[in-house]
C-alpha positions as CSV (number, residue, x, y, z in Angstrom):
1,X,124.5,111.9,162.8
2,X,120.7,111.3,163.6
3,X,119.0,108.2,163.7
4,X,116.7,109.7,160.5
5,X,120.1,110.4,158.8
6,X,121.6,107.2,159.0
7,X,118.4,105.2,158.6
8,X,118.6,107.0,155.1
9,X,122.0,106.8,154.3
10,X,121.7,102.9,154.9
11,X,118.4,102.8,153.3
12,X,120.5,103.5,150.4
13,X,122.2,100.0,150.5
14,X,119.3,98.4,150.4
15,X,118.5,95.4,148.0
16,X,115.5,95.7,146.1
17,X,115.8,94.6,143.0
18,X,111.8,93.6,142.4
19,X,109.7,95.7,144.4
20,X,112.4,98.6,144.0
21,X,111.1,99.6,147.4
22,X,114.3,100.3,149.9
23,X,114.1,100.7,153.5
24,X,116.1,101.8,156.4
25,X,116.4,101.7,159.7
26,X,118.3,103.0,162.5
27,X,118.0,102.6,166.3
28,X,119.8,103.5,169.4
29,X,120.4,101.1,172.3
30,X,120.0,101.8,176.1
31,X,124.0,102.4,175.8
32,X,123.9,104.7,173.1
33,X,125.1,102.5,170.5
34,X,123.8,102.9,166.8
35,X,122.9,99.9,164.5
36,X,121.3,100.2,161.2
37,X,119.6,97.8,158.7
38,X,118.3,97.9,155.2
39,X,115.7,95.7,153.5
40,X,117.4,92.5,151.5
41,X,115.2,91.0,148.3
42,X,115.8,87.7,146.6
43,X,114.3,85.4,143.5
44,X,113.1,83.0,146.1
45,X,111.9,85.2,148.8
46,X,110.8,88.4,147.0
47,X,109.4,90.0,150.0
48,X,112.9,89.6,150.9
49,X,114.2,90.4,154.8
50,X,112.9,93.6,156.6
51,X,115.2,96.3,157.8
52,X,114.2,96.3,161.3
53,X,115.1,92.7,161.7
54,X,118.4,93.1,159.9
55,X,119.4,96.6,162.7
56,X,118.1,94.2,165.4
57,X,120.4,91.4,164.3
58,X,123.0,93.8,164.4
59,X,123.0,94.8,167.8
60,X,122.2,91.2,169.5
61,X,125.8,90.2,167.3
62,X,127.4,93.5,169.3
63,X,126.1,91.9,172.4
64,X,123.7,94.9,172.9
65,X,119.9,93.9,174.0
66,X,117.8,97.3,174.7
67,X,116.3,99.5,171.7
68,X,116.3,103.1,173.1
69,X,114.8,104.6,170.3
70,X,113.9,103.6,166.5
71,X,113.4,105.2,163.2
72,X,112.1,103.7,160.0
73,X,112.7,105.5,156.9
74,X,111.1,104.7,153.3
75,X,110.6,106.6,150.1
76,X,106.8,106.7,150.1
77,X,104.0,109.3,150.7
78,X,103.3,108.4,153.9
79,X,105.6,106.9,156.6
80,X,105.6,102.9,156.7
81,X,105.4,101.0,159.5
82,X,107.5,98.1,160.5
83,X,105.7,94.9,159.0
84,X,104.1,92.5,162.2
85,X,107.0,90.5,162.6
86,X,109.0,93.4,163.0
87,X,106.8,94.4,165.6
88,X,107.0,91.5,167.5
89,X,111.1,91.6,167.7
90,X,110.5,95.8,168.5
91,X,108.9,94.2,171.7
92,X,110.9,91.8,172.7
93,X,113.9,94.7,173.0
94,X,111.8,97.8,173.5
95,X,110.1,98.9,176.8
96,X,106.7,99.8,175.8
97,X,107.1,103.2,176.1
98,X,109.6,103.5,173.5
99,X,109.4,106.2,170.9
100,X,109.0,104.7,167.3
101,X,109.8,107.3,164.3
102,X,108.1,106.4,160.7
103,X,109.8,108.6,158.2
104,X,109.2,109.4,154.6
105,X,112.1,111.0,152.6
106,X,109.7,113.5,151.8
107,X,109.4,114.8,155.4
108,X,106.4,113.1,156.4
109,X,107.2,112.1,159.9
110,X,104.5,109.8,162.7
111,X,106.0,108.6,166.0
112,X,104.4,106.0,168.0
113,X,105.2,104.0,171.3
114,X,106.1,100.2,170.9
115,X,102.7,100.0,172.8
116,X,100.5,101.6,170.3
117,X,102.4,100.0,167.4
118,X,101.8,96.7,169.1
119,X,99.0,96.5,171.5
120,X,99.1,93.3,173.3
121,X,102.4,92.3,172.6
122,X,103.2,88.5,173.1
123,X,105.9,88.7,175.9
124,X,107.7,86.5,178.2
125,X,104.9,86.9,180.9
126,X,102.8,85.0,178.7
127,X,105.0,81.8,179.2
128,X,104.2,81.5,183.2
129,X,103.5,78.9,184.6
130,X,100.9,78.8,187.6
């Protein structure tokens, strides 16, 4: 199965009850592994938790720590990009050079490096000391 495939099949299990917008996303690890995530809504949090964050917390539980490759997949007329936060984690697992897929269900398709989608990532270089 692709990465576009399953981010839409588990875009599918998404929970959206208020902004009826459903998300998925799939990535690959370094290892090959395949971890998926879907957007989760609530009364209190509305905005609810982003799908990205939810495939990334995924593969840290399976012990994996590299994102190979990344595909986000939403039912709009353009392809959506992961929200800022979700940028930020994107870096802290991706090289900078990694391909990022957007995906609409209606074919609509723009792929971007973790670079461009994040220029001047915070990272752990940042956090030297002289």
């Amino acid at each position: 199965m692709s990465l576009y495939d399953a981010a839409c099949k588990v875009r599918e299990m998404a929970y959206a009850p208020y902004s009826e917008f459903k998300v998925g996303v799939a990535l690959r690890t370094s290892s090959g592994a395949v971890f998926t995530g879907c957007n989760v809504e609530n009364v209190a949090y509305p905005e609810g938790t982003c799908a990205e964050a939810g495939a990334i917390a995924a593969m840290c539980a399976a012990g994996e720590r590299e994102i190979a490759e990344l595909v986000v997949v939403a039912d709009s007329p353009q392809p959506v990009p992961p929200c800022g936060g979700c940028r930020q984690k994107i870096a802290e697992f991706a090289a900078p050079d990694v391909r990022v897929t957007m995906a609409s269900l209606s074919g609509a398709r723009q792929i971007i490096s973790v670079a461009d989608l994040l220029p001047g990532a915070f990272g752990v270089g940042h956090m030297e000391k002289f």
